[in-house]
N, C-alpha and C positions, 0 to 999 in steps of 0.2 A: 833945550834941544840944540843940536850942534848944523850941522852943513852936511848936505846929503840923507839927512835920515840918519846919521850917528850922533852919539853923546861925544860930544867936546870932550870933557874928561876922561872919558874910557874908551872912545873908539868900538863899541858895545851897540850893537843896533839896538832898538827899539821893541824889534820884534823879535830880538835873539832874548833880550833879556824878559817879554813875558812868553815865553815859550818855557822859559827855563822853571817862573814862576807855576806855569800851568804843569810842567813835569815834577815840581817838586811834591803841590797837591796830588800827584798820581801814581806814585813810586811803590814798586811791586814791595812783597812781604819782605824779602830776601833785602831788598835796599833799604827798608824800613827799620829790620833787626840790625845790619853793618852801623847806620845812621846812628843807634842808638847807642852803640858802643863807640863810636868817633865822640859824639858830645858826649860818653863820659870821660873820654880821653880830654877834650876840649876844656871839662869842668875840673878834673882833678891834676891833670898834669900841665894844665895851661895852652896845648895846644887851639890854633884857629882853624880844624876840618869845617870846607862849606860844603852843602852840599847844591845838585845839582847846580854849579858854579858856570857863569857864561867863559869864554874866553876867546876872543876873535867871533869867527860864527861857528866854533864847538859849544856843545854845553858838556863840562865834564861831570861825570858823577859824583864825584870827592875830588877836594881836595883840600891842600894843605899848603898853601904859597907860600910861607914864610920857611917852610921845609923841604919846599919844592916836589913834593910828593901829587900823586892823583891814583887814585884808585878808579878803575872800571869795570864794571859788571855787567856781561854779557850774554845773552841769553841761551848761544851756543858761537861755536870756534868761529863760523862764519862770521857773525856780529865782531867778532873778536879781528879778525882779518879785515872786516870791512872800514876798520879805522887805522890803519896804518900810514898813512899823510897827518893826520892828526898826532898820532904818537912822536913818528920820525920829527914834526915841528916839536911837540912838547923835549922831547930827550934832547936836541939842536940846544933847544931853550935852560936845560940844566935839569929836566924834572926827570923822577925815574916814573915811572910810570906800570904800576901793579894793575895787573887783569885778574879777574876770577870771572869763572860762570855760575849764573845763578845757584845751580845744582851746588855748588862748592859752598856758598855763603847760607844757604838753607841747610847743608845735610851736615858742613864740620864748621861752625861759627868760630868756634876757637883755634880753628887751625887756619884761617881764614885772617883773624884777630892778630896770632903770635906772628904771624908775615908778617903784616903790617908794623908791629911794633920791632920786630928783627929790622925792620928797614928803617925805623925810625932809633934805633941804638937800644932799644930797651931790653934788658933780659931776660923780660918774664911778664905775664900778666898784673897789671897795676895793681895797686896792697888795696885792700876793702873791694874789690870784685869780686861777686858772687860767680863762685864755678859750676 
C-alpha cells in the first residue's frame, strides 16, 4: 500500500482497482463476445488486449497499451458523450480511442472486429477464425 490510499507503483486506487475487478465479473453479452475475440487476437497474433483495465480513476473497457489503442462500449450516444475528459486525456496521451454501442457489437461482431484490426494495421480477419 502506498501514501493516501494509492499503490506506489501504479498510482491506481484501491478502490479503482476492485471496482474494475467487480465490473469485469459483470460484463454485459456484447463485452463478453468483443472479449472473446480480443484474446483470440491476444492468443494468435501476440497482442496484450485487457480487459476492463483501471487507468488513473477511469476503468477502460479494452485495451491495448503496448498499441496504445482502447476500445469502449457504450450503451447509447449519451454514455458515449458522457466520457469525453476521459477520451480528450487518453488521445493527449497517444491512444486512439474506438467507441461502438452495444447495439454495434451484438448485431455486426465482424464489422465491429475489422475496425479494430484496420486500426491495428491488419488487412483482414486473422487465418484460422471461424466466420
Amino acid at each position: 500500500m502506498g501514501v493516501g490510499g494509492l499503490c506506489v507503483m501504479t498510482s491506481i486506487a484501491p478502490s479503482t482497482r476492485a471496482r474494475a475487478r467487480q465490473m469485469r465479473s459483470a460484463m454485459t453479452a456484447g463485452e463478453r463476445r468483443l472479449w472473446r475475440e480480443l484474446r483470440d487476437l491476444n492468443r494468435r497474433l501476440g497482442f496484450n488486449f485487457r480487459r476492463k483495465a483501471p487507468v488513473g480513476h477511469a476503468i477502460l473497457d479494452f485495451a491495448e497499451f503496448g498499441r496504445r489503442l482502447v476500445i469502449e462500449i457504450a450503451g447509447s450516444d449519451a454514455d458515449r458523450d458522457g466520457n469525453r475528459a476521459d477520451q480528450a486525456w487518453l488521445q493527449g496521451e497517444g491512444f486512439t480511442v474506438l467507441h461502438f454501442r452495444s447495439d454495434e457489437v451484438d448485431g455486426n461482431p465482424d464489422v465491429v472486429m475489422q475496425r479494430v484490426l484496420d486500426v491495428l494495421g491488419i488487412g483482414g480477419m486473422p487465418p484460422g477464425r471461424d466466420a
